[in-house]
C-alpha positions as CSV (number, residue, x, y, z in Angstrom):
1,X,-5.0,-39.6,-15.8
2,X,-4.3,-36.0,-14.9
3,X,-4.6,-32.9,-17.1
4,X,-2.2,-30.8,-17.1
5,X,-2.4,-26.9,-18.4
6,X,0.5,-25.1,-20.3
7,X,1.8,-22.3,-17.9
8,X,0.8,-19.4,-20.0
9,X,-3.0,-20.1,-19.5
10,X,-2.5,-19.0,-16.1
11,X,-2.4,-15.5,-17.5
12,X,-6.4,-15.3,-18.0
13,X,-6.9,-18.6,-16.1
14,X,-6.4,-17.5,-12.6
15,X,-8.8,-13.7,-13.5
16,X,-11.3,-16.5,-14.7
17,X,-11.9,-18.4,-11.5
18,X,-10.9,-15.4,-9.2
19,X,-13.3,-13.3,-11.1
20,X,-16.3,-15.7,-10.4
21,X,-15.4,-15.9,-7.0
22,X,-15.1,-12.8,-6.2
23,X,-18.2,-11.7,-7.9
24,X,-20.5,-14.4,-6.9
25,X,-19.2,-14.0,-3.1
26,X,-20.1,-10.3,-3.3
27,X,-23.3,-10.1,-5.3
28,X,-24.4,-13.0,-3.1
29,X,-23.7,-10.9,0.2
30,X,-25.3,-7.9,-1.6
31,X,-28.6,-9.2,-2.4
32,X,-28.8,-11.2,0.8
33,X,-28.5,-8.1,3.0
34,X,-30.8,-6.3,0.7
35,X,-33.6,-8.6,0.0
36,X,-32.6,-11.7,2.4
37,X,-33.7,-15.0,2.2
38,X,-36.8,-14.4,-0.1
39,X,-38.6,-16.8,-2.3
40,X,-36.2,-17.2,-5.8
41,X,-32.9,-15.9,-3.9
42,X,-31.0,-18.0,-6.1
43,X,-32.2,-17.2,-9.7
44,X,-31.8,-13.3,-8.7
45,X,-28.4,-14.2,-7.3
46,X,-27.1,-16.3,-10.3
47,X,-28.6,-13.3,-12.6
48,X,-26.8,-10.8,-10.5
49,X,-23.7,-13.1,-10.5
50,X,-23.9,-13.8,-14.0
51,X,-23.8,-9.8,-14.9
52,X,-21.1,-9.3,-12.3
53,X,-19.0,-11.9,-13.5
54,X,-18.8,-10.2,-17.0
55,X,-17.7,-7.2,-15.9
56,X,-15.4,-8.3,-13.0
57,X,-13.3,-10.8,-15.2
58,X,-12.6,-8.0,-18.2
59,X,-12.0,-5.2,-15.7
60,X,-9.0,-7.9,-13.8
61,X,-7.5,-8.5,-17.0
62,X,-7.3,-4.8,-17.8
63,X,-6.4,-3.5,-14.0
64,X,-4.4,-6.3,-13.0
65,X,-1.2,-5.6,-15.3
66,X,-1.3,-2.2,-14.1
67,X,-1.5,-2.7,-10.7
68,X,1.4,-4.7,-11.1
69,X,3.4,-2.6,-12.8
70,X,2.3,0.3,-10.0
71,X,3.6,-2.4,-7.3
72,X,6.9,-2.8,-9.4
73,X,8.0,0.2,-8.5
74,X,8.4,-0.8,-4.6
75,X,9.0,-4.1,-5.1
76,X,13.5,-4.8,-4.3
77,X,13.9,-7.0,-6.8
78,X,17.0,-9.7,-5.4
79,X,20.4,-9.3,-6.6
């Protein structure tokens, strides 16, 4: 058995999981070229990801309609 999500989740879904990708990609690269591979790399990491996480996923949800609408505005729509 599958489970299957209703459409209109995808409208915070998609922010969710790119949010926390995003974030814990970048903080991850960030503290390793700052501190490297020190001792307790991953509890700074998942505190730094943790923080940047819940900023990155309210910032998408508040940019990302407006960026669209921005990129509207070039977009030829078919006829």
């Amino acid at each position: 058995m599958s489970i299957k999500i209703h459409p209109k989740h995808l409208t915070w879904l998609m922010p969710l999981i790119l949010s926390g990708i995003m974030s814990g990609a970048i903080s991850c690269f960030n503290i390793y070229l700052k501190i490297g591979a020190a001792e307790g790399f991953i509890s700074i990491w998942l505190h730094a990801w943790s923080l940047s996480w819940l900023m990155a996923f309210p910032l998408i949800m508040i940019v990302l309609p407006l960026v669209r609408k921005f990129l509207m505005q070039f977009v030829e729509q078919p006829k």
